[in-house]
C-alpha positions in Angstrom: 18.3 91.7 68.6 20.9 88.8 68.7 21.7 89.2 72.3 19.0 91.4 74.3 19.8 93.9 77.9 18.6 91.1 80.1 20.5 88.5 78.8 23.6 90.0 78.1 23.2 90.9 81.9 22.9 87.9 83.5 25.3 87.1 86.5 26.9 90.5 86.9 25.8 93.5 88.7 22.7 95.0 87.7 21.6 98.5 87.2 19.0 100.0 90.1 15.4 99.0 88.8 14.6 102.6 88.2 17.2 102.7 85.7 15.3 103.0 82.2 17.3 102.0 78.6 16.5 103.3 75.1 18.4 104.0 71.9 18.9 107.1 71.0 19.8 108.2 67.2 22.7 110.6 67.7 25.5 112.3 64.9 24.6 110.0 62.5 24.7 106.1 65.0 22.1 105.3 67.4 23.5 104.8 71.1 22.3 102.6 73.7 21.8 104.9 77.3 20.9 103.6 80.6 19.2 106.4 82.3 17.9 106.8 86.3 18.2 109.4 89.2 17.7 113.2 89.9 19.5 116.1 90.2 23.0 117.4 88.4 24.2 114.9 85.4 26.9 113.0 84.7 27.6 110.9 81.8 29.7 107.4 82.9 32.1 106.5 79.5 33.2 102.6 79.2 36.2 102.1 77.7 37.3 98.7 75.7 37.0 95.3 77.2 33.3 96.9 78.9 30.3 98.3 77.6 28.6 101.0 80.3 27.7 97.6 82.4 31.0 98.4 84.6 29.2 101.3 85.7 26.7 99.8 87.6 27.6 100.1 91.3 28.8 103.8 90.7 25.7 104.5 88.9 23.6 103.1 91.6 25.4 105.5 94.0 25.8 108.2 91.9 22.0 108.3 91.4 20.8 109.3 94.8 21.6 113.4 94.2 22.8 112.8 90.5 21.1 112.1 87.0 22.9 109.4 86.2 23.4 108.5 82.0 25.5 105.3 80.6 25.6 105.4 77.0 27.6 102.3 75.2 30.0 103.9 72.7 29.7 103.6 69.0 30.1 100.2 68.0 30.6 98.5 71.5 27.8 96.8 73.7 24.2 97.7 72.5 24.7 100.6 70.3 24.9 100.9 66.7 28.3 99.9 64.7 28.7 102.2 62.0 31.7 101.5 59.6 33.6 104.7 60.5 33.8 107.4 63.4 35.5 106.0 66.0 38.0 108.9 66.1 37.4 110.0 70.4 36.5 113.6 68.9 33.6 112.5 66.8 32.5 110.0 69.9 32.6 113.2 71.7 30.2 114.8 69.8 28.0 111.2 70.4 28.0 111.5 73.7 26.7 115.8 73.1 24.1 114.2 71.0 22.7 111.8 73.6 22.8 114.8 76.4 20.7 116.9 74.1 18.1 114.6 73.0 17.7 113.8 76.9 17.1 117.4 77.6 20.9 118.1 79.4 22.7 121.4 78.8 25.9 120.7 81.4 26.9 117.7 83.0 30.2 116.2 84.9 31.9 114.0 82.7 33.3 110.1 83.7 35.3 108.3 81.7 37.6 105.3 81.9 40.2 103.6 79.3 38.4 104.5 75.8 36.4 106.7 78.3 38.5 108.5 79.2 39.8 109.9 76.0 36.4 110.7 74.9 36.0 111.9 78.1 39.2 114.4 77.7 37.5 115.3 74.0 34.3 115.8 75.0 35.6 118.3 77.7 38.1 119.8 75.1 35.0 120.1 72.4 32.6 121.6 74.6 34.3 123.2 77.2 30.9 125.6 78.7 29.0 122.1 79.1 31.2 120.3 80.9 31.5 121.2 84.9 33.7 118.3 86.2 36.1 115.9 84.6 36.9 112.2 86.2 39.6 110.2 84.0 40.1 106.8 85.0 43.8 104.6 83.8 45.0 106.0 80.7 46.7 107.7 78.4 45.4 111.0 76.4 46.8 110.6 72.8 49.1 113.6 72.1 49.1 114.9 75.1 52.7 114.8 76.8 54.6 112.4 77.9 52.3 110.5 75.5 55.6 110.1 72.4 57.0 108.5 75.7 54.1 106.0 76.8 53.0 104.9 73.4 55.9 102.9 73.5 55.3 100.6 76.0 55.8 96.8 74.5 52.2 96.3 76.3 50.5 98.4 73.8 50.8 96.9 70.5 47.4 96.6 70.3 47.0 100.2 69.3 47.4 99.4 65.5 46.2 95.7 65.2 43.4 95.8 63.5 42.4 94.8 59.8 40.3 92.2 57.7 43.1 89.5 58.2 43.2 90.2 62.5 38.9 90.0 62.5 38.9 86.3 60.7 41.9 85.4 63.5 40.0 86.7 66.5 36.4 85.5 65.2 35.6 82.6 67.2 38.2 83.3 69.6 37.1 86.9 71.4 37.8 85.3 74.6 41.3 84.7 73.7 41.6 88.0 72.5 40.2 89.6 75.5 41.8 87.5 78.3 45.2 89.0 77.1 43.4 92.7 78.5 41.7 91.6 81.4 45.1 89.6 82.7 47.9 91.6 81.7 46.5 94.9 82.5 44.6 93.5 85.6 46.7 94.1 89.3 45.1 90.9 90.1 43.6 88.6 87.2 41.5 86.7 89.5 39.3 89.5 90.5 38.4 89.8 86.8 35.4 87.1 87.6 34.4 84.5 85.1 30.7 86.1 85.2 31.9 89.2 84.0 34.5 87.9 81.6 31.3 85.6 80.0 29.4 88.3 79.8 31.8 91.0 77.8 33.2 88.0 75.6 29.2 87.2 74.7 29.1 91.2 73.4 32.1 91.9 72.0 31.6 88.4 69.4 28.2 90.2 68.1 28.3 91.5 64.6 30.7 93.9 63.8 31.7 94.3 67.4 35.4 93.6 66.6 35.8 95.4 63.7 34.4 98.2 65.7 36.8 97.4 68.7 40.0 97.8 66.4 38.8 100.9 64.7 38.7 102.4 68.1 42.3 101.7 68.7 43.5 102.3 64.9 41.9 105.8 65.4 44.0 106.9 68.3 46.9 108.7 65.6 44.1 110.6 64.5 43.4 111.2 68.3 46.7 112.5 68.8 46.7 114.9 66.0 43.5 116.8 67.5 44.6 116.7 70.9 47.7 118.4 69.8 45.6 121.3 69.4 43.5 120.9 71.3 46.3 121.3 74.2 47.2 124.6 73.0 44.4 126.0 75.4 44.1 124.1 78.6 41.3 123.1 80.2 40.4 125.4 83.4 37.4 122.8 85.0 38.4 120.9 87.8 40.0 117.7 86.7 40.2 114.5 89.1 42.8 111.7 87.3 42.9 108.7 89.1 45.2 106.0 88.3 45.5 102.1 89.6 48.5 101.4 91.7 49.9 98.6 89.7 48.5 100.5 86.4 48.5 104.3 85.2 49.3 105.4 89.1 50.4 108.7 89.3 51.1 109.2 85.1 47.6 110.0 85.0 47.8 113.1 86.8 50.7 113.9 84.9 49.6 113.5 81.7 46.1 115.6 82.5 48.3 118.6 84.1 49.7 118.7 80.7 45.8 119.3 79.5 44.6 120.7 82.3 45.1 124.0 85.3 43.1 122.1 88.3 44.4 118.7 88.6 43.4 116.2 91.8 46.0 113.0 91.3 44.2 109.7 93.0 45.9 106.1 93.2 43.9 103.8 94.4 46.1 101.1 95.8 46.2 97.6 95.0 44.7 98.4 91.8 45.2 98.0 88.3 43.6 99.3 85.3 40.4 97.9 85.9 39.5 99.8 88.5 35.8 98.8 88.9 36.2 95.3 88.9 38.9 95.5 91.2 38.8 98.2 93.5 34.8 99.5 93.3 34.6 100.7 96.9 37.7 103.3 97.0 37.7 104.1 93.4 33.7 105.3 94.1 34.4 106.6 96.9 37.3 109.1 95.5 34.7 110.0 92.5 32.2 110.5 94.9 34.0 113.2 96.8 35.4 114.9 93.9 32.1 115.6 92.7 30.7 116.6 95.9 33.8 118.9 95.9 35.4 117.2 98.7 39.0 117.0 97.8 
């Protein structure tokens, strides 16, 4: 490979040494999974500007009662970038696929940014298999007030995407992802420049940007299914926590819209990235939720 786990993780925080990685061929991509622990599962889902590397410290915690697995999404990080299927209902069906070929009939369900509209999918999709849902900093597309947020000025970046956008950002990822890390960031700086090296080095791989924007240009199709998928809500208990100077308490909002069990978390002096910025409280509220300590 181009860029291999090790070096793609040098000078950030690494996985627990019992954590194991392998590919996995699922619907039709292959998906890179980090693996480790015992007990009940839960699946951790990245969303853009990460690959499952911002899980580590969660995952490292989570593994001591839990089995723990961190796929990359289609496209992103280490997995496979297929030219289509980056609608969050087909990713869903990813994420089944890597669950059943690591022997996993139910599992809570993580997910933050990206993640957490696959996440919200995946729950919708296969509602028997999924005990808990975390959602982490954003928006569901379709659900309500989501005609309201898609708005937002920050969010142009919804529909950039094309042929012409991937020869201006070649070269220039860093650039391109800056613009995410500081404006969405409560406080740039803690957005280190080990981490921002590290994310810029594996988003300029082959076909990583094109995958990127396919992610984002999907999200009308998004909105379509979760239109229906809304029609029956989802009765598993839901935690939706937002950052203070982020999502806040719109996450909970937009998830009771989704959703009849509904636990609303700001962490404060957050923004969106939550586990760069705030890692201590924002584990420790996903901790207790799936320990059923609300």
């Amino acid at each position: 490979m181009l860029l291999g786990p090790v070096a793609a993780r040098a000078d950030i925080e690494s996985f627990p040494s019992g954590f194991k990685t392998r590919t996995i061929a699922a619907n039709g991509t292959q998906i890179y999974v980090r693996t480790g622990g015992q007990g009940p599962a839960v699946i951790l889902i990245h969303g853009f500007g990460d690959t499952g590397d911002m899980w580590a410290r969660l995952a490292a915690e989570l593994a001591r009662d839990h089995t723990v697995v961190v796929p990359d999404l289609r496209g992103m990080g280490l997995s496979g970038k297929p030219d289509n299927g980056y609608d969050k209902w087909t990713q869903a069906a990813d994420m089944r696929g890597v669950l059943q070929a690591l022997g996993i009939e139910k599992a809570d369900v993580v997910g933050h940014d990206i993640g957490t509209m696959v996440a919200y999918a995946y729950a919708a999709r296969y509602r028997d298999m999924t005990e808990k849902l975390v959602v982490m900093d954003a928006p569901v597309p379709g659900v309500p007030p989501w005609d309201e947020i898609v708005r937002s000025q920050q969010l142009w970046h919804f529909d950039l995407g094309g042929s012409d956008m991937e020869r201006l950002v070649k070269g220039r990822e860093r650039i391109y992802l800056d613009r995410f890390w500081n404006d969405f960031a409560g406080t740039p700086s803690k957005i280190s420049e080990a981490t921002r090296h590290h994310y810029t080095t594996l988003y300029a791989r082959p076909g990583a940007m094109h995958a990127a924007f396919a992610q984002f240009r999907s999200i009308r199709k998004d909105a379509e299914d979760n239109k229906k998928a809304i029609a029956t809500k989802l009765t598993v208990p839901v935690l939706a926590i937002g950052g203070e100077k982020s999502f806040g308490a719109m996450e909970a909002v937009v998830m009771r819209n989704a959703a009849t069990d509904v636990t609303e978390v700001v962490i404060p002096d957050a923004g969106h990235w939550l586990m760069e910025e705030q890692p201590v409280a924002t584990i420790k509220a996903i901790r207790q939720f799936l320990d059923g300590k609300k």
